[in-house]
C-alpha positions in Angstrom: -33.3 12.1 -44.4 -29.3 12.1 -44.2 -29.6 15.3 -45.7 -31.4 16.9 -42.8 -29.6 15.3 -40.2 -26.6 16.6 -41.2 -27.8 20.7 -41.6 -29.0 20.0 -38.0 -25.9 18.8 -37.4 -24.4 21.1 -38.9 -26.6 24.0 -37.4 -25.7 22.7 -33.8 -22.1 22.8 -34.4 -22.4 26.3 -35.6 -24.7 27.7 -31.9 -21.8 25.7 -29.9 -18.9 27.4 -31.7 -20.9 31.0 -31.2 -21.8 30.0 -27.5 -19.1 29.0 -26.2 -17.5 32.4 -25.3 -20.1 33.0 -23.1 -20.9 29.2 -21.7 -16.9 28.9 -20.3 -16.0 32.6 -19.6 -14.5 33.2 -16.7 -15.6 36.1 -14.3 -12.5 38.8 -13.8 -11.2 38.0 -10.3 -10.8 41.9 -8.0 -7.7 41.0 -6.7 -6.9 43.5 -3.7 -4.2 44.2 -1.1 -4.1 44.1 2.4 -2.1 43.4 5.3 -2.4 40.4 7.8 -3.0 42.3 11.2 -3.8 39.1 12.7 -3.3 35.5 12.8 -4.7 33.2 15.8 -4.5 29.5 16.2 -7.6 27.6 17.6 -8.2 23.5 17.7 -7.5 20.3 19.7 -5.1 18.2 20.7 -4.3 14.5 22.1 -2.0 13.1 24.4 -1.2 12.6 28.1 -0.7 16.1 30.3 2.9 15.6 29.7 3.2 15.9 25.8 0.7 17.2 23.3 0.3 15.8 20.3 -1.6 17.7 17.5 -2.5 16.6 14.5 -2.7 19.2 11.9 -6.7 18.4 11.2 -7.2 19.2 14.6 -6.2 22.8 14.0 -7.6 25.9 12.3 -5.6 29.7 12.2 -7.7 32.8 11.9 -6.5 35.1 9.5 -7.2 39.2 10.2 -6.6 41.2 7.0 -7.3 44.7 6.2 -7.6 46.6 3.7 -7.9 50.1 4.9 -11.9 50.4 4.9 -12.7 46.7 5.6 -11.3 44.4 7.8 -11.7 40.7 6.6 -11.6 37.3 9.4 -11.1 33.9 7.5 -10.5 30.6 8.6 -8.5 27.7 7.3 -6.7 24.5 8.1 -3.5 25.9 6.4 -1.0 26.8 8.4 0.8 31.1 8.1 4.3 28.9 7.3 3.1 27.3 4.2 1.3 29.8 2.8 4.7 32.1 3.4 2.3 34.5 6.3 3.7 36.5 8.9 2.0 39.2 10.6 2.1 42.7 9.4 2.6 41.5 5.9 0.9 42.4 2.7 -1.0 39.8 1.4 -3.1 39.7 -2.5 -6.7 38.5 -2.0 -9.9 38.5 -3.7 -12.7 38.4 -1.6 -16.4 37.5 -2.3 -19.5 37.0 0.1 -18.5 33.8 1.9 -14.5 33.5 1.0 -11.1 34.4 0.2 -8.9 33.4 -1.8 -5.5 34.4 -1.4 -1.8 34.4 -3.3 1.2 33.5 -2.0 4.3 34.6 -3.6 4.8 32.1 -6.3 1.1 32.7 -7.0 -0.5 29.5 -5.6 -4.0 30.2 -4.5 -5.7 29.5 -1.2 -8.6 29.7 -0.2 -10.1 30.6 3.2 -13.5 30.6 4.9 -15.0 34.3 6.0 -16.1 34.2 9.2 -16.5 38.0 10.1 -16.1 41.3 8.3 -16.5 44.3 9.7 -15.9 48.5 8.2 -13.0 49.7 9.6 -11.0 52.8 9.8 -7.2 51.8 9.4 -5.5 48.7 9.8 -5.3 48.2 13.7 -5.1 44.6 15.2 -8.2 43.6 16.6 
């Protein structure tokens, strides 16, 4: 009985080591370029009609970026400064159905929520 339980054993070991490639493979990200043509800033804030004060939760940027055939509009909490974005600069994205993530310089992902895409000829601001 020991006997069997270890080819089984044995015989499971052997599918996981084969599988495995294809159970943790990762899918090859289509990293693009584009160029921020836009940034907007929308939210709330508190405080009396004197001074503001905004907490950073309260706020969310909207990000324009083109690529030459498609423009892209993505939304995050993350402010242009810390993700080192100004407009008019070239930005590396990949972009799937529902979001983008994006690179800064040292290579630190981000990742923002499409709102809008539309086809577009160019990279004029909106």
């Amino acid at each position: 009985m020991k006997m069997v339980q270890g080819r089984w054993l044995t015989v499971l070991v052997v599918i996981l080591i084969l599988a495995a490639p294809v159970l943790f493979a990762t899918a090859a990200v289509d990293w693009q370029t584009g160029r921020l043509t836009t940034i907007e800033i929308s939210g709330t804030g508190s405080g009396s009609q004197t001074t503001t004060r905004v907490k950073q939760d309260d706020l969310w940027w909207t990000y324009g970026i083109c690529t030459g055939d498609r423009t892209y509009y993505a939304v995050s909490r993350i402010a242009p400064a810390r993700m080192g974005l100004a407009i008019d600069s070239t930005v590396r994205f990949s972009a799937t159905s529902s979001q983008i993530t994006m690179l800064d310089s040292n290579g630190k992902r981000y990742v923002l929520r499409i709102i809008r895409q539309n086809n577009s000829k160019g990279c004029a601001g909106r």
